[in-house]
C-alpha positions as CSV (number, residue, x, y, z in Angstrom):
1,X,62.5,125.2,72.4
2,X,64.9,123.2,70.6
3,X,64.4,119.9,70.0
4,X,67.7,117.7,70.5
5,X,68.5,114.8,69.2
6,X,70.5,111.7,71.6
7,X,71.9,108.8,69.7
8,X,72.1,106.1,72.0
9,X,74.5,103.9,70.6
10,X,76.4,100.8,72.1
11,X,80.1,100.8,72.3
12,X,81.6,97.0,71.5
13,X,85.4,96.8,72.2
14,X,86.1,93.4,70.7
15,X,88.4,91.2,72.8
16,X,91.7,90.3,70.7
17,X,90.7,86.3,72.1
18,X,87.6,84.7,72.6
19,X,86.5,85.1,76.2
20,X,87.8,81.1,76.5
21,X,91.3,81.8,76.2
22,X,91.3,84.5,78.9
23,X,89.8,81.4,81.4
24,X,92.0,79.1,79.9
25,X,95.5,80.8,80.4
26,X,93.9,81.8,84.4
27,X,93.4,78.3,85.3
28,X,96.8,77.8,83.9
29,X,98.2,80.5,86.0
30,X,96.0,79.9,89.1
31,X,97.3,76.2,89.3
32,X,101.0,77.1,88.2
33,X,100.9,79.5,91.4
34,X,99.4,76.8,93.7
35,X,102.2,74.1,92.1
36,X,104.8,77.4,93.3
37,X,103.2,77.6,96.7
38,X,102.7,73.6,97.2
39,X,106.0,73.1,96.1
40,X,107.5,75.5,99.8
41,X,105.9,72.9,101.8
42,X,107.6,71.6,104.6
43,X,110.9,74.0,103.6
44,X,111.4,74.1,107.3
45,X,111.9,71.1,108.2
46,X,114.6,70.0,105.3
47,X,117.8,70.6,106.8
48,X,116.7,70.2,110.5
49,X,120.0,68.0,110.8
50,X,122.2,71.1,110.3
51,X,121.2,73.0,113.1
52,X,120.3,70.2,115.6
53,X,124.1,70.0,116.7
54,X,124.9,73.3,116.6
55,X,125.0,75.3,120.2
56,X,124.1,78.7,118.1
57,X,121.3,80.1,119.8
58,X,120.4,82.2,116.6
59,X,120.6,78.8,114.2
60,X,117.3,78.0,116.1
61,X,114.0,80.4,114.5
């Protein structure tokens, strides 16, 4: 019987940024994206006075 040897050892990958930055630049992102989608409210209703005189019945969605 053979006795065998296991090294245990931890691999550390070591971020290229402290794990601060990475939160940083997604709250950045995650309110630049909610600015995007805040910013199509209402998009409907902006140029209602275009297709209320029109007789089209495909102007009306």
């Amino acid at each position: 019987m053979t006795d065998t040897i296991i090294a245990a050892g931890e691999v550390v990958n070591e971020l290229p940024f402290p794990a601060l930055v990475y939160g940083a630049v997604f709250l950045v992102g995650f309110f630049a994206l909610g600015w995007l989608t805040y910013s199509y409210r209402n998009v409907a209703n902006r140029h209602r006075l275009k297709t209320q005189g029109s007789s089209d019945a495909s102007a009306h969605h």
